[in-house]
N, C-alpha and C positions, 0 to 999 in steps of 0.2 A: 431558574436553573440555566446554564450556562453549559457549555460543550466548550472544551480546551481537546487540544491537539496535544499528548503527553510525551515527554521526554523519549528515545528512544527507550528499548528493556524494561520499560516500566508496566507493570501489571495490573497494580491497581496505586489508590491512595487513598490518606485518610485524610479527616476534617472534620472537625468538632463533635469528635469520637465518633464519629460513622465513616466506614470503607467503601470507598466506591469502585467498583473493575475497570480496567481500563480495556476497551475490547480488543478485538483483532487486527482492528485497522489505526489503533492509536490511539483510538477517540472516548474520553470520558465526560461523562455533565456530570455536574456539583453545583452546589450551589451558589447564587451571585457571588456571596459577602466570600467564598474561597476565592475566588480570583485574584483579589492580589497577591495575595499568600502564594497561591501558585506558579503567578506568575513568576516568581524569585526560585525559583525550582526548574524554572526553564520550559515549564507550559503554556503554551501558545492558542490564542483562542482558534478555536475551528471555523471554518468557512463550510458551507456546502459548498459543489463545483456545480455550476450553470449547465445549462443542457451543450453550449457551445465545446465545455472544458471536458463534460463526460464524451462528446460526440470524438473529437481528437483524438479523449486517451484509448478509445473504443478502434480507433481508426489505428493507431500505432499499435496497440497489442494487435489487429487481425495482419498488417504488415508484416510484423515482426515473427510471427506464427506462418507467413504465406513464407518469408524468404528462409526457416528453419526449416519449413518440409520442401522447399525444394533444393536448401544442399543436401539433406539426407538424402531424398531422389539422385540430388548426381552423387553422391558416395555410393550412394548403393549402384549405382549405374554404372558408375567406373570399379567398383568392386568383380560386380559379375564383368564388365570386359576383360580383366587381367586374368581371373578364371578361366575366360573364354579361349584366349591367349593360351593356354598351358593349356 
């Protein structure tokens, strides 16, 4: 079995009459002998990400989530001061 990385939109696919899901994250296994077949479909094999590639993308989402709660913090901050104001 084999894990391809599937087309965008793609939900599942089929292959010598059996349908396979394609999950949440893109990712479907089928069987070897599919693979070229697929590949001509624009499926791309899967990689895992290394503990270096999960540690980043772990590092940038908690970034990304630190610097959205503190513009809410100064909106909300400069909200109550224009209130204060009046």
């Amino acid at each position: 079995m084999q894990k391809l990385k599937a087309p965008a939109g793609m939900t599942d696919v089929s292959f010598g009459g059996q349908n396979y899901k394609v999950g949440d994250d893109g990712v479907v296994e089928v069987p070897d002998e599919a693979t070229l077949t697929l590949f001509q479909f624009g499926f791309t094999v899967h990689t895992e990400p290394n503990a270096d590639e999960l540690k980043a993308q772990a590092d940038a989402e908690a970034a990304a989530k630190a610097a959205a709660e503190a513009e809410a913090a100064k909106q909300a901050a400069a909200t109550a001061n224009t209130k204060a104001k009046k």
